[in-house]
C-alpha positions in Angstrom: 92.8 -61.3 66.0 91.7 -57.7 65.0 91.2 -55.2 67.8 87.6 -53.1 67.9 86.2 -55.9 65.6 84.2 -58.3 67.9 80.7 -57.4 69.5 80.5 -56.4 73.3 76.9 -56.0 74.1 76.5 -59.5 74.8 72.8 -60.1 76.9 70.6 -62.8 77.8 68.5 -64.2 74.7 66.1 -67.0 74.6 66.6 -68.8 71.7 63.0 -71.1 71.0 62.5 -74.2 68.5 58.8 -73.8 66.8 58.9 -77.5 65.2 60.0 -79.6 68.7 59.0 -77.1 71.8 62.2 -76.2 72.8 64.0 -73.4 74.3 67.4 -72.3 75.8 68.9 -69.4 77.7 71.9 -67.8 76.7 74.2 -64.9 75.7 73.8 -63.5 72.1 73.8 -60.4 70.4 70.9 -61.0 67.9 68.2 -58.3 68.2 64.3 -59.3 68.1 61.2 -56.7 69.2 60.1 -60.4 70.8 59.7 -61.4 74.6 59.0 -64.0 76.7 59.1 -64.8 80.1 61.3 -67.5 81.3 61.5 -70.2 83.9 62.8 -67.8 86.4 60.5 -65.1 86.0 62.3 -62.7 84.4 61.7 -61.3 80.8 64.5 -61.9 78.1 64.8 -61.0 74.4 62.9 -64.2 72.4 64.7 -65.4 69.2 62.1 -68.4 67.1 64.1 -71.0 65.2 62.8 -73.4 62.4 65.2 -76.1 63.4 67.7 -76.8 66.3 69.2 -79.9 67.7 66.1 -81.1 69.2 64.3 -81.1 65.7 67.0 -81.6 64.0 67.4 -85.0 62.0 71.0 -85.5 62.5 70.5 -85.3 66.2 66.9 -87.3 66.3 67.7 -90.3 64.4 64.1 -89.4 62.9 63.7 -88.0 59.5 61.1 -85.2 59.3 60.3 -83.1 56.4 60.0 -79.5 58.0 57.9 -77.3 55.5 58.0 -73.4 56.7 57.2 -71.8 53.2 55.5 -74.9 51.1 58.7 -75.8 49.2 58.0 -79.7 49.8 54.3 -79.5 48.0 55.3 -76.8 45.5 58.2 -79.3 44.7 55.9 -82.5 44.6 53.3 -80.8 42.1 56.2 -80.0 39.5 56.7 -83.4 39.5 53.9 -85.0 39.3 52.8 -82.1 36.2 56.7 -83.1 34.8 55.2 -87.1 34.6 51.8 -86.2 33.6 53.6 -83.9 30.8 56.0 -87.4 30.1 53.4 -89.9 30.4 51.3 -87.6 27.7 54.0 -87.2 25.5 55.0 -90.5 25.6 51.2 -91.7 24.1 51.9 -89.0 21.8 54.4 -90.1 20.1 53.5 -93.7 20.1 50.2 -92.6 18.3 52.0 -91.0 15.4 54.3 -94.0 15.4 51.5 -96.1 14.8 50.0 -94.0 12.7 53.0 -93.9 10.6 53.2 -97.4 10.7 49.9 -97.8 9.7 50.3 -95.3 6.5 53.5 -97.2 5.7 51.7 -100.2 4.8 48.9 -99.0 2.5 50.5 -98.1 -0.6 52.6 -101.8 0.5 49.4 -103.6 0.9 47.6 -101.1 -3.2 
């Protein structure tokens, strides 16, 4: 291993799961202007996490779809707009197929 290359200003940091209500203690080097006062009354640095192993699906056995920034619904309006867009093209086309059709047999049936 390089020398001079690791961090060393290692504290106590509470690391906290928004989705599932969970926290831990331990030693970290992330920064965060963030506090909150643990279980044994002291103050420590507060780190919020979107997922962790409590919210986790791999860990839970429960799928969940976690939605911090409204990917899921931006994601299920494209495609249900992408089918409405097929579905419209689609009678389109079989329109001016049967329209085609239809002037096809005309100068048949003159």
């Amino acid at each position: 291993m390089k020398k001079g290359i690791h961090p060393t200003n290692y504290r106590p940091v509470v690391f906290q799961d928004d989705q599932a209500g969970f926290a831990f203690l331990t030693q970290s080097t992330a920064t965060t202007d963030e506090t909150v006062k643990w279980e044994d009354g002291n103050t420590y640095p507060l780190i919020k996490m979107h997922i962790s192993s409590a919210s986790h699906p791999f860990f839970t056995g429960e799928e969940k779809i976690i939605d911090t920034e409204g990917r899921v619904d931006r994601f299920k309006a494209r495609s249900e707009a992408a089918a409405k867009r097929k579905d419209a093209l689609a009678s389109k086309a079989k329109k001016a197929t049967a329209k085609a059709e239809k002037k096809a047999e005309e100068p048949a049936a003159s």
